[in-house]
C-alpha positions in Angstrom: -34.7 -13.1 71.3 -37.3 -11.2 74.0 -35.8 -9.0 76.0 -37.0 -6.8 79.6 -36.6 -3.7 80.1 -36.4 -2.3 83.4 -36.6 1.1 84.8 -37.4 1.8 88.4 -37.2 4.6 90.8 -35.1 4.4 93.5 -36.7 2.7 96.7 -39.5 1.2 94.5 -38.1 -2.7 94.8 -37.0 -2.6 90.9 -33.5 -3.9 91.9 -35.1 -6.9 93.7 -38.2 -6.9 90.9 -35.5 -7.7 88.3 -33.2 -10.2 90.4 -36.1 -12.2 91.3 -37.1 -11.9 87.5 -33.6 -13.2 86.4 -33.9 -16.2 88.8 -37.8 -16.9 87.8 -36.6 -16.8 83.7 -32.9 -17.7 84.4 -32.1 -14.8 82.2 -28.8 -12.9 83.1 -29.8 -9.3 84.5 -27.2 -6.5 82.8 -26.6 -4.4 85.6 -24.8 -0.6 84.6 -21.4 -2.3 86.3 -22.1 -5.5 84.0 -22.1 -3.5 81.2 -19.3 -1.6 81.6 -17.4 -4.6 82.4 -18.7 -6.3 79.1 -19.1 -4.0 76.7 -16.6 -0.7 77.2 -13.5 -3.3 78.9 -11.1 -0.8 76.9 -12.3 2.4 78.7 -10.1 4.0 81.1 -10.9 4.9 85.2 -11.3 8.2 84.1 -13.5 7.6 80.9 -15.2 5.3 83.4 -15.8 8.2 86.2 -16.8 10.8 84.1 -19.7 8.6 82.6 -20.9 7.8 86.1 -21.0 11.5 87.0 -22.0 13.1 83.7 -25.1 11.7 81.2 -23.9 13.7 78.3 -20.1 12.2 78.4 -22.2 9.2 76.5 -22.3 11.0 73.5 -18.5 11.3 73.5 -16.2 9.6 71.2 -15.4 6.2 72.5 -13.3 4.6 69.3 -13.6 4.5 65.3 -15.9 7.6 65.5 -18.7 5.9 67.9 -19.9 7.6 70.8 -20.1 5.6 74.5 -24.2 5.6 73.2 -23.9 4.3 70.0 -21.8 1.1 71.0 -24.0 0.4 73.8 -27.0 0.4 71.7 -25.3 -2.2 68.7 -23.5 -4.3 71.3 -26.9 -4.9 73.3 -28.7 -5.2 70.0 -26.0 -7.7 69.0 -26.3 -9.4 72.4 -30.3 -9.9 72.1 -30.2 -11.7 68.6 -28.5 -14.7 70.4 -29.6 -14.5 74.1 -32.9 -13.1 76.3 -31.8 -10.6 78.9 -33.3 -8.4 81.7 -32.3 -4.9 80.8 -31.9 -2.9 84.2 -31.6 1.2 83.7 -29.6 3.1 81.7 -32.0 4.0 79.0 -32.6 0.8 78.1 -36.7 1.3 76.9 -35.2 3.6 74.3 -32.5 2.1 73.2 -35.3 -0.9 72.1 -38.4 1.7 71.3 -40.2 -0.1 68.4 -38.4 -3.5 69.0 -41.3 -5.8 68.6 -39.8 -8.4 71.2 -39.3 -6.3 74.1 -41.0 -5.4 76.8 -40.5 -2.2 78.6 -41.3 -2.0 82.4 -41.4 0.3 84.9 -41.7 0.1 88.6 -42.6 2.6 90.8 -44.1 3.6 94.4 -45.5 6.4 96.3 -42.7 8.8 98.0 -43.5 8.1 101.4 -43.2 4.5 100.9 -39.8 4.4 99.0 -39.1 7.5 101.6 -39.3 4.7 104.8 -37.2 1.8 102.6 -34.5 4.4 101.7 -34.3 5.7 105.6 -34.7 2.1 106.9 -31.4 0.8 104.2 -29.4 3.5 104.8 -30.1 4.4 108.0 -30.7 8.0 107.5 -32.3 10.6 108.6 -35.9 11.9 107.0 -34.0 15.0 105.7 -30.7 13.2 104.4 -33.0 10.0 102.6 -35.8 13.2 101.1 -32.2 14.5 99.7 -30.7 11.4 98.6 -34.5 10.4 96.8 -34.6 13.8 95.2 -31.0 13.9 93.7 -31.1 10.4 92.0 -34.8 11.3 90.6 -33.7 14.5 89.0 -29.7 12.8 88.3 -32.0 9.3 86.1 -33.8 11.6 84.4 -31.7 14.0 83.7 -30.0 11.2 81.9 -32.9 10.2 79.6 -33.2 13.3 79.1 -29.5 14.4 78.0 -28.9 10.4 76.3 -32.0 10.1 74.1 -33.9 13.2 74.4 -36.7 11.5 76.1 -38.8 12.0 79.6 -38.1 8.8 81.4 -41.6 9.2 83.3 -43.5 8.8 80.4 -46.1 6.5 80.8 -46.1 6.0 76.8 -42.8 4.0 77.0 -43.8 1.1 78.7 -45.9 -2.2 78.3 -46.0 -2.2 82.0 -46.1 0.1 85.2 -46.2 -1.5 88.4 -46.6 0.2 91.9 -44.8 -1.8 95.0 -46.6 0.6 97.2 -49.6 -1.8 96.1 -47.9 -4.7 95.1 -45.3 -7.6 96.0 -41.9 -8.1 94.3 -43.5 -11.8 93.4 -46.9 -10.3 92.0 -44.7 -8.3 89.8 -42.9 -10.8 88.6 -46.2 -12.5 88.2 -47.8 -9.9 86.5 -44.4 -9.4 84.0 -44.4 -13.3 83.0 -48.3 -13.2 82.2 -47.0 -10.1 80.1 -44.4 -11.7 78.6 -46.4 -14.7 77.5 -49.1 -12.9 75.6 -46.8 -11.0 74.1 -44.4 -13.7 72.6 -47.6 -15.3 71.7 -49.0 -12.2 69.8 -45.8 -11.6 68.0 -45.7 -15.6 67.3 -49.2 -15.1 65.6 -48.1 -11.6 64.3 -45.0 -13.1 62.3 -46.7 -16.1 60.9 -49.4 -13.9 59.7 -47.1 -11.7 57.7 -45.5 -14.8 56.5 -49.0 -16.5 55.5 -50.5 -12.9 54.1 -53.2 -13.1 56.1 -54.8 -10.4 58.4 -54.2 -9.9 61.5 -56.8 -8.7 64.2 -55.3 -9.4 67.8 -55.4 -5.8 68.7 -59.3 -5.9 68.8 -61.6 -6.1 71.2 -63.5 -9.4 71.3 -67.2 -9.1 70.6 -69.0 -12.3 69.7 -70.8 -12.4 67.3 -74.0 -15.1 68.6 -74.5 -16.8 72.5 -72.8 -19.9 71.1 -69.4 -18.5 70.9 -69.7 -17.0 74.0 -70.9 -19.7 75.8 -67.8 -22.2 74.4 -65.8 -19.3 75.4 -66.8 -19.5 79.2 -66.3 -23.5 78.7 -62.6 -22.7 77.7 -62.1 -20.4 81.0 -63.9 -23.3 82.8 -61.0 -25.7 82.2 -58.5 -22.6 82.3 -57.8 -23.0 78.3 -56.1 -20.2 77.1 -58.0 -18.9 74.5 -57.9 -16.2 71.3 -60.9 -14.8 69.4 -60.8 -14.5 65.8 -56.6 -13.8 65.8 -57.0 -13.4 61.9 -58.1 -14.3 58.5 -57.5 -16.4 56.5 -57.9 -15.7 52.5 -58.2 -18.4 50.3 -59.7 -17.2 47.3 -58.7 -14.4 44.8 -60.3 -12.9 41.2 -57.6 -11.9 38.6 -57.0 -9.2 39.8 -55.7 -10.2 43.5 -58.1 -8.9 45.4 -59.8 -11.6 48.3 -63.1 -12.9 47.3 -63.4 -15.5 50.2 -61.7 -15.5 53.4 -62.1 -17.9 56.7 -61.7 -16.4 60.0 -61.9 -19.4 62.6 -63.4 -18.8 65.6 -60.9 -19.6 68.3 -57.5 -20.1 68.7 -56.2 -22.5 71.2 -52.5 -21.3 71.7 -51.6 -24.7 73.9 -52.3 -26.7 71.5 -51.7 -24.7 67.9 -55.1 -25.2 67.3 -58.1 -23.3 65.5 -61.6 -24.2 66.3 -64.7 -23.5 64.4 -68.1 -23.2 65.9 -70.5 -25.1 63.9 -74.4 -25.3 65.0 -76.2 -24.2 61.9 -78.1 -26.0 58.7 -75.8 -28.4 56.8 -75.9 -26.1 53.8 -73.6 -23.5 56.4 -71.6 -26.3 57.8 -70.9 -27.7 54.0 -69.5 -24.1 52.9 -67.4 -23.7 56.1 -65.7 -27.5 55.4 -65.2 -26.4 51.9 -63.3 -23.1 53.5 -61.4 -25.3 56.0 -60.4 -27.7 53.2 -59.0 -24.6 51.3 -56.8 -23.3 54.7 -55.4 -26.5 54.7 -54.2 -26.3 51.5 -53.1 -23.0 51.2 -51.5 -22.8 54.9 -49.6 -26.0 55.3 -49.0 -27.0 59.3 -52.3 -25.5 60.1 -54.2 -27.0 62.7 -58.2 -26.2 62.2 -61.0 -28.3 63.4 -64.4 -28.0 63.3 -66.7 -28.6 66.7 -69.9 -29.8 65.4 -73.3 -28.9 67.9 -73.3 -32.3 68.6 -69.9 -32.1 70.5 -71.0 -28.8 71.7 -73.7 -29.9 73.4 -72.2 -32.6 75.1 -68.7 -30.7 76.2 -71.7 -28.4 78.0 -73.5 -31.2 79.4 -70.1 -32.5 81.0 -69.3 -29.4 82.3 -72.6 -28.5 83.8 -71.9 -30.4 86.7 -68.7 -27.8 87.5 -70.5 -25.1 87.5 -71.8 -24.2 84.2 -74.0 -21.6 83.6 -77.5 -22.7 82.4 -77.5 -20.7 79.0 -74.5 -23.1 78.2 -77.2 -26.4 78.4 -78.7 -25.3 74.7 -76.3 -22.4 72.3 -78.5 -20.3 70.4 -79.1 -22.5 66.5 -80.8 -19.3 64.8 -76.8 -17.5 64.4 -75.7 -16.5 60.8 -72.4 -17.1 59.4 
């Protein structure tokens, strides 16, 4: 199940970045008192003191042999296999480095900004909030750093970083579901690739390849059709040896509707090879949606849309491309 990660410095909004996050995705948010409520409910006041005042005390023995670390890292790994949650602190971007359906997020602001929320919610003085702002910077990452042997300020870690100095709590929870989408959709595509053996090519730039595609591409944007260029390739024929001899690598991918398009505005001997590929996906790749869009209905989907504001070089798509 996806899960968020969520690290924040103090006075940069994270707390309110991840409630409004938790409503928004009616995931539950594991705060540090949540989860010593649900996962340590046989640790003792003191057990429970020491960890709040001392990072390394979670590399201590906590029962049958497994440090304070190593049963919060199963028992949220458990957790996540049955339920989606909103991970707030405690090392939480390490403890699911390299797990492919989290995402790790880090909110931050400048110090003269999260300098006037600190003095305006405490009510301190400049002095006592520039003391309070240093000691829980140095006391989280002193934390990462003593816990996992990482630098909780590095950028590396994270999928996103997000500055309330420039932005609202609502635009970064905007800006974390657009994230969270693409992603679940890229490890959707990822996983059925691995399952299909095809190949994969999400992490590349798109570059079309003739005006055409480009032009149905701006169509797509037009009607505000999410859209994904050339995901991956299909193989559908071998020699004896395994190796791919012929391979089909659609055009677009239409994740609303499961749905792979192919361009089509070339000579029929083109279009007869590219049905003869198609035919081949369909047989190989059960459940795969592919359809073909013929000039013909190219022309005409322009034509409708020229009215809204199409761009002119969408009236006629360049015929002379190559397969």
């Amino acid at each position: 199940m996806p899960v968020i990660t969520i690290s924040r410095q103090m006075g940069s909004l994270g707390d309110e970045v991840a409630s409004a996050l938790s409503r928004k995705l009616s995931w539950e948010c594991i705060t540090r008192d949540l989860l010593m409520e649900r996962f340590f409910p046989d640790s003792s006041a003191d057990q429970r003191n020491r960890l709040a005042e001392s990072a390394r005390f979670y590399l201590s023995e906590y029962k049958d042999g497994k440090s304070f670390r190593d049963v919060l890292s199963e028992s949220l790994k458990e957790m996540a296999r049955t339920e989606s949650a909103i991970l707030l602190g405690f090392g939480s971007q390490l403890l699911f480095s390299g797990n492919e359906n989290a995402i790790h997020v880090r909110i931050i602001a400048p110090d003269e900004i999260r300098l006037s929320r600190i003095r305006k919610q405490f009510h301190l003085t400049e002095e006592a909030a520039q003391a309070l702002l240093s000691g829980t910077d140095r006391k989280h990452k002193r934390f990462v750093s003593h816990v996992f042997s990482a630098d909780s300020t590095d950028e590396t870690l994270y999928h996103l970083i997000l500055n309330t100095g420039y932005m609202s709590v609502d635009e970064c929870v905007a800006a974390i579901l657009a994230t969270l989408h693409e992603h679940e959709l890229r490890v959707r595509i990822n996983s059925e690739t691995k399952k299909e053996g095809s190949s994969d090519h999400q992490t590349t730039t798109p570059v079309f390849k003739n005006p055409s595609e480009e032009e149905f591409a701006k169509i797509l944007d037009m009607y505000h059709i999410e859209w994904k260029y050339e995901p991956k390739t299909f193989p559908v024929e071998w020699d004896s040896e395994g190796n791919i001899t012929l391979a089909f690598s659609p055009d677009f991918y239409l994740p609303r509707f499961d749905t792979y398009l192919e361009l089509t505005t070339m000579n029929q001997k083109y279009v007869t090879k590219k049905n003869r590929k198609l035919k081949k996906v369909k047989e190989l790749y059960p459940g795969t949606n592919i359809k073909i869009v013929y000039k013909k209905d190219f022309l005409e989907l322009a034509e409708r849309l020229r009215g809204f504001g199409a761009p002119e070089s969408a009236q006629e798509p360049d015929s002379s491309t190559t397969e």
